[in-house]
C-alpha positions as CSV (number, residue, x, y, z in Angstrom):
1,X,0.0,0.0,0.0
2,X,1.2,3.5,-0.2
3,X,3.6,5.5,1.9
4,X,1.8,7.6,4.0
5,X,4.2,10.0,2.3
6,X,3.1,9.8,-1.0
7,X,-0.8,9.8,0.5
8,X,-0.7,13.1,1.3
9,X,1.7,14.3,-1.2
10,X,-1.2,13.6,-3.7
11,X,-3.7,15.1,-1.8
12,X,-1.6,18.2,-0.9
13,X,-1.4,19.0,-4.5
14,X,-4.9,18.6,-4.9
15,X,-6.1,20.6,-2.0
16,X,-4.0,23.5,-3.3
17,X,-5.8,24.0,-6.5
18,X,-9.1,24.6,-4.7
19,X,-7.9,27.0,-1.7
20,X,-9.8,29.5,-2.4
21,X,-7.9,31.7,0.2
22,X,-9.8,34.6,1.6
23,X,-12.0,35.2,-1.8
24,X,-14.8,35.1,-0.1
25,X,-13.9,36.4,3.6
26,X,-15.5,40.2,2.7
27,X,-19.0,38.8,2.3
28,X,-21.3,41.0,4.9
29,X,-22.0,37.7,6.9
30,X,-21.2,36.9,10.4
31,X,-18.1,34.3,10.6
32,X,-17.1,30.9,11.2
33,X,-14.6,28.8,10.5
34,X,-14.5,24.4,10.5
35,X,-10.9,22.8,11.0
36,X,-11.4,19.5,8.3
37,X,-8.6,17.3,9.9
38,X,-7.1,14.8,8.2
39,X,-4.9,12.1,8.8
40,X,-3.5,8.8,7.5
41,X,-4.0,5.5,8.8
42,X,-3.4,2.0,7.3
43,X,-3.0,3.5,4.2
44,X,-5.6,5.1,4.1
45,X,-6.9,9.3,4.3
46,X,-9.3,9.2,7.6
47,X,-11.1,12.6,8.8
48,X,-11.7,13.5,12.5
49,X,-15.2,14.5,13.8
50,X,-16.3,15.2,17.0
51,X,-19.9,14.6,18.5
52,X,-21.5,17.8,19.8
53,X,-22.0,18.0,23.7
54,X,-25.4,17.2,25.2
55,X,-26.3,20.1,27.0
56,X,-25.4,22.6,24.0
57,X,-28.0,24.7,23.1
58,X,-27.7,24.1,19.3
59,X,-27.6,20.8,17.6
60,X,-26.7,19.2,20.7
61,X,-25.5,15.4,20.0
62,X,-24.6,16.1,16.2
63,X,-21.3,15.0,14.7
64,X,-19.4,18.1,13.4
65,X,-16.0,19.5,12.9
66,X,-14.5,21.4,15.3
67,X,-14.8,24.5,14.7
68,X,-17.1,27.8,15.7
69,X,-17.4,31.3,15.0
70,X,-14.4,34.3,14.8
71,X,-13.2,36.1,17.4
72,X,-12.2,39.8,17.3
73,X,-8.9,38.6,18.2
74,X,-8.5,35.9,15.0
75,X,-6.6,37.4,12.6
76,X,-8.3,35.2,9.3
77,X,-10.6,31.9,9.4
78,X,-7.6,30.0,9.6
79,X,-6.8,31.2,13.1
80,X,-10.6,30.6,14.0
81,X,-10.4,27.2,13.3
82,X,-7.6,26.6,15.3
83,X,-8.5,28.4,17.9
84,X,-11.5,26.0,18.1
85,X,-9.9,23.2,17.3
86,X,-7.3,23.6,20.5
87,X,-10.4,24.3,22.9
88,X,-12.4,21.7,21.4
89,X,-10.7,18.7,21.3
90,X,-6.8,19.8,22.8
91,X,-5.2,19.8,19.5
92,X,-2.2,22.4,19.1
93,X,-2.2,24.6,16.4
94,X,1.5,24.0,15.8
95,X,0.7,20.8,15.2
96,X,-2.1,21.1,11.9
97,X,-0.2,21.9,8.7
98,X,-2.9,23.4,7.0
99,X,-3.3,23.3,3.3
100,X,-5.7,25.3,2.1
101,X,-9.7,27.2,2.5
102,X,-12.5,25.8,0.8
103,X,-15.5,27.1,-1.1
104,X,-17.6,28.2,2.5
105,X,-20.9,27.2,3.0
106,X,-23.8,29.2,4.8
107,X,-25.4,27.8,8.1
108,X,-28.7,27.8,9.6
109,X,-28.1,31.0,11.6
110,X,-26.9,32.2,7.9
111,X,-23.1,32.3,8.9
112,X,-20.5,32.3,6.8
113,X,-18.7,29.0,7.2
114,X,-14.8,28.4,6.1
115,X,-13.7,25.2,5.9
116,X,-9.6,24.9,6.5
117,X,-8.1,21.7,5.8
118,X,-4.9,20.6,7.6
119,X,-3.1,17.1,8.6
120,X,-3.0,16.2,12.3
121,X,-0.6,13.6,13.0
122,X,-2.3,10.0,13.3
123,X,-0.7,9.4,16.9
124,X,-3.2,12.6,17.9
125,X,-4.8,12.0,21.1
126,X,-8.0,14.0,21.1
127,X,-8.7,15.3,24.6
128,X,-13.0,16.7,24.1
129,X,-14.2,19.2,26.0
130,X,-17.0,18.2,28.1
131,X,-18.8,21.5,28.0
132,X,-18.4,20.9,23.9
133,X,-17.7,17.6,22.6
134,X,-18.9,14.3,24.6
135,X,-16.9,12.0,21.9
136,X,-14.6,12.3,19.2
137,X,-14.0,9.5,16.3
138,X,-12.3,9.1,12.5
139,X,-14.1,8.0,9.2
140,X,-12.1,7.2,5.7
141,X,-12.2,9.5,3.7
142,X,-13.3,7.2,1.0
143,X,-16.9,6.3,2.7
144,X,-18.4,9.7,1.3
145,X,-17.3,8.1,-2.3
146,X,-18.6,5.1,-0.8
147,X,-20.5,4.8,1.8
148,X,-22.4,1.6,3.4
149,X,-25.8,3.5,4.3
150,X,-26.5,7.0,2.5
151,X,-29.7,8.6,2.2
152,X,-30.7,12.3,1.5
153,X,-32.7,14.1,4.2
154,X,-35.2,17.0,2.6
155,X,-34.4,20.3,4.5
156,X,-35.9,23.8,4.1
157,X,-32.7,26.5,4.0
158,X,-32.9,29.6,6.4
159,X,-34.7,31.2,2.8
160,X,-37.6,29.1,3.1
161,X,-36.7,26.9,0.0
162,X,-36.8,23.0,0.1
163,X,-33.7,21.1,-0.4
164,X,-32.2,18.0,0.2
165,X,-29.0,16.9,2.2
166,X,-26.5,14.3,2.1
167,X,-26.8,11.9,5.1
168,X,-24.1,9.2,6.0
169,X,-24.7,6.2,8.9
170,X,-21.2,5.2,9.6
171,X,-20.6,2.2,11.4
172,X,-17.6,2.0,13.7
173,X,-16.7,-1.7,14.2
174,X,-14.3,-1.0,16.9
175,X,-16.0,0.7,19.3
176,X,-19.7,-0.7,18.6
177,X,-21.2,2.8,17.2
178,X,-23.0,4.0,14.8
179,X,-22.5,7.7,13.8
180,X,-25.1,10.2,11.7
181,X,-23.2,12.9,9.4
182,X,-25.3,15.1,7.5
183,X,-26.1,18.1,7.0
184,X,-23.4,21.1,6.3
185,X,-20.5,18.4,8.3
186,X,-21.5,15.8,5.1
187,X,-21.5,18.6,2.7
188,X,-17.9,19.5,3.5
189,X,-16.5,16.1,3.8
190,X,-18.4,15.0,0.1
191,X,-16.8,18.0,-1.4
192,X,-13.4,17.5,0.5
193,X,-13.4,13.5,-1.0
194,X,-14.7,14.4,-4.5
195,X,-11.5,17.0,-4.6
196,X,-8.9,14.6,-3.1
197,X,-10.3,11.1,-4.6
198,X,-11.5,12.9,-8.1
199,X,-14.1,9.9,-8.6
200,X,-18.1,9.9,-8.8
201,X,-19.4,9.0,-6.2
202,X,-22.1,6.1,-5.9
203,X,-25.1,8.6,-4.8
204,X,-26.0,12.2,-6.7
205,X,-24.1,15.4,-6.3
206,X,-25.5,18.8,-6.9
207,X,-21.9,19.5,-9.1
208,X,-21.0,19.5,-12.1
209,X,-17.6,16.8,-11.8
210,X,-15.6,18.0,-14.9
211,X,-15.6,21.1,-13.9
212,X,-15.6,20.8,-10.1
213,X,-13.7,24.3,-9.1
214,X,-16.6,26.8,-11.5
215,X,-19.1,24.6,-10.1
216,X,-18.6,24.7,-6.2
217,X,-18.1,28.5,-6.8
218,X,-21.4,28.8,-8.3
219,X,-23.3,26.9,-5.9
220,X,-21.9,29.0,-3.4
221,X,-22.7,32.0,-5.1
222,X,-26.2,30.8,-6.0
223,X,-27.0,30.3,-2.6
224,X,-25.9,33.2,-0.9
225,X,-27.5,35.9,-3.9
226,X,-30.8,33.6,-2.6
227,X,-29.9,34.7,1.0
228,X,-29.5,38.0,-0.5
229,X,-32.6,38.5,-1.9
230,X,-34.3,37.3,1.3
231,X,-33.1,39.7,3.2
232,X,-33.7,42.1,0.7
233,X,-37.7,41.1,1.0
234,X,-38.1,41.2,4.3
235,X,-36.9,45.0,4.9
């Protein structure tokens, strides 16, 4: 099998030519920023998740990155996820190499949400925050190419329109648990496999896959002029 070298060599290069960088960070939306950690093991590209604390207010008990919203004191969305990142799960920022920024996505509260990609050594010993994370767990990469139990969800966007999500039942055999990912978490980790893996996937995507980059972009754009317009309508 491949060096874990080479592994992320390949999808280094790949990452790069979709950091969008801060192309998007002067949109007049509130801010928040999602570390996408990856790591190798057995050969294989694995992302980290953590499970959403209980008693939080919001989407208590939902797998997410870790991540949250900026701080006056972050300099860029890089340093936001980070930030999070350290008081989330006790991982150093000296210790992600971070790649790049992907196309952001927009969340229910109609934030602003940068994903940043970076590799965490695989030896990382997550220490969750009780207040914010009650468990913490990896996935292959590959199972949003390929995943065992998919289904979409339909979901109304903050703008009232009806759409569907990706949703992912990931089984881990190890410790005898069975995870949900959907939502915006699924939506970043399908787009982050489709750009490091370069394959079709065995369910639907809302992108055009020969022209991956344009097409993000304009989904992006697409939904945050419908956000726009909203807000325009209700003044």
């Amino acid at each position: 099998f491949a060096s874990r070298k080479s592994i992320k060599e390949k999808a280094r290069l790949r990452l790069r030519e979709f950091d969008v960088g801060d192309k998007f960070s002067r949109l007049p939306l509130p801010k928040a920023s999602l570390l996408l950690p990856l790591l190798v093991r057995g050969g294989r590209l694995h992302l980290l998740l953590t499970v959403r604390a209980m008693q939080l207010r919001r989407s208590p008990g939902e797998v997410c990155f870790p991540g949250g919203k900026s701080e006056a004191t972050d300099k860029d969305e890089i340093d936001t996820a980070l930030r999070e990142a350290k008081e989330e799960v006790g991982l150093q920022p000296e210790k992600v190499e971070v790649i790049c920024r992907l196309v952001p996505g927009i969340d229910k509260m109609n934030h602003l949400v940068t994903p940043v990609v970076g590799f965490i050594e695989d030896t990382f010993q997550a220490i969750p925050n009780p207040d914010e994370v009650s468990d913490v767990f990896v996935v292959p990469l590959d199972y949003f190419i390929k995943p065992l139990n998919y289904k979409t969800l339909p979901f109304k966007t903050s703008s009232g329109y009806l759409s569907w999500v990706h949703c992912f039942i990931y089984h881990d055999h190890e410790r005898k648990t069975s995870f949900k990912i959907w939502g915006l978490t699924a939506h970043f980790a399908v787009f982050l496999a489709l750009v490091i893996f370069g394959k079709r996937p065995t369910y639907e995507v809302v992108y055009d896959l020969d022209n991956l980059i344009s097409s993000s972009e304009n989904n992006f754009m697409n939904l945050y002029a419908s956000l726009y317009e909203r807000k325009k309508s209700n003044l």
